[in-house]
C-alpha positions in Angstrom: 0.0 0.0 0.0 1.0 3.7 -0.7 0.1 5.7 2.5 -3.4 5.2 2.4 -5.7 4.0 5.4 -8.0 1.6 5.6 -10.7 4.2 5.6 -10.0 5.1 2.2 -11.1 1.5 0.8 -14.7 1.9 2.5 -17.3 2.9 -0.4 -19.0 6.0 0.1 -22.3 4.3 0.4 -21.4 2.3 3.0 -20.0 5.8 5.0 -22.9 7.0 4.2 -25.1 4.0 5.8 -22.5 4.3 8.8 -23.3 8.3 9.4 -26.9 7.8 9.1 -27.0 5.0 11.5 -25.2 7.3 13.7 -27.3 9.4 13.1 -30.6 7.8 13.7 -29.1 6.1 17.1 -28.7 9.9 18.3 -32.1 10.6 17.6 -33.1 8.0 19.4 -30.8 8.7 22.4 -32.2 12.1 22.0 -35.4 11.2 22.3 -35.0 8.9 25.5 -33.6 11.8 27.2 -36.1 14.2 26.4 -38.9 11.5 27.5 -36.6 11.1 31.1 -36.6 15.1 31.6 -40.3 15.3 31.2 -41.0 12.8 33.8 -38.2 14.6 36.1 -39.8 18.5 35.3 -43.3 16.7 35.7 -42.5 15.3 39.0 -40.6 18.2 40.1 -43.9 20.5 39.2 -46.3 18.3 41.3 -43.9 18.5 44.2 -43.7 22.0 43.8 -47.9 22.4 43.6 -47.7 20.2 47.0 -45.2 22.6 48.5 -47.2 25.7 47.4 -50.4 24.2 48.6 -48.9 23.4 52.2 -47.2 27.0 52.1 -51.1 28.4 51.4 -52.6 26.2 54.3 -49.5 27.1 56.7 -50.3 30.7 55.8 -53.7 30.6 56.0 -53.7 28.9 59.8 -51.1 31.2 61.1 -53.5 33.9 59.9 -56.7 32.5 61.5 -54.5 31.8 64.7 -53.1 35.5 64.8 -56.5 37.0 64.1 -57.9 34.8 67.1 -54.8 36.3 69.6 -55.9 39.6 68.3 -59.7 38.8 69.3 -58.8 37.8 72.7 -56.2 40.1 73.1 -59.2 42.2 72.6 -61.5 40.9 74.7 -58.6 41.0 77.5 -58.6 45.3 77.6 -62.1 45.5 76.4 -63.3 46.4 80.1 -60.0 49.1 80.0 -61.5 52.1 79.3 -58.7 54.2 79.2 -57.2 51.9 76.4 -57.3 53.1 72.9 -57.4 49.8 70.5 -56.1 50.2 67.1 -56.6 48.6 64.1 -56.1 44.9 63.6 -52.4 44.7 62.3 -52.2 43.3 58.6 -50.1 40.4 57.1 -46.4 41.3 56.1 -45.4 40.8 53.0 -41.8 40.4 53.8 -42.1 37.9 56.1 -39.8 35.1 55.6 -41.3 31.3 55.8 -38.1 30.3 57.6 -39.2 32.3 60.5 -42.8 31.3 60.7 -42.0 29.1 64.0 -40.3 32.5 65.6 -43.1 35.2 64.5 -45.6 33.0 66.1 -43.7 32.5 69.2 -43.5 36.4 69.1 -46.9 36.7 69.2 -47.7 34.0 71.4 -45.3 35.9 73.8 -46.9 39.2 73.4 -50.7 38.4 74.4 -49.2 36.2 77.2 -47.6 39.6 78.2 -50.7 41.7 77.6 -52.8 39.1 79.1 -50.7 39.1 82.6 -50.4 42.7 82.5 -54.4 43.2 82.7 -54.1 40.5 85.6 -51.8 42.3 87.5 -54.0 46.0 87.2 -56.3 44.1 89.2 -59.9 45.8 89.4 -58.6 49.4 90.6 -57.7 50.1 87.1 -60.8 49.0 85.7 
């Protein structure tokens, strides 16, 4: 031989049939993959939509639970006639999830305070 590869003596038609078989497995592989990553995105969203709805129902009993201090918390300096009540506070926006457990034990905190604070005024300050 002259210097010429072995690649040389392969007929074009059989390159050919090599580069579309090569071809045609990549599709394939391709199209595995792209059926894999749907399941994993389609899992991924339901988990999400599980998370979010949690998030809503952890949001929406901290709510009813706050809104319940602030009714007692009422009812506790309702007979306090020198006490001016304001307005029921309002949700935060900027509240951070991570500190749910801490903002409620804030507020927990705070009516036990108000609540012992009307006990100790006894009836003189009624």
């Amino acid at each position: 031989m002259t210097g010429e590869s072995a690649e040389s003596h392969v007929s074009p038609a059989m390159r050919y049939k090599e580069i579309a078989g090569l071809a045609q497995k990549a599709t394939v592989d391709l199209q595995a993959w792209e059926r894999s990553r749907a399941a994993e995105l389609e899992s991924a969203t339901a988990a999400a939509r599980g998370e979010i709805e949690a998030a809503i129902d952890r949001e929406q009993r901290t709510m009813d639970q706050a809104h319940r201090w602030w009714r007692m918390a009422l009812d506790n300096v309702a007979r306090l006639s020198w006490v001016m009540v304001g307005p029921e506070p309002e949700p935060i926006d900027s509240a951070r999830a991570s500190q749910l457990t801490r903002y409620t034990d804030d507020v927990r905190s705070g009516y036990q305070e108000l609540t012992q604070a009307v006990l100790d005024l006894g009836w003189r300050a009624r």
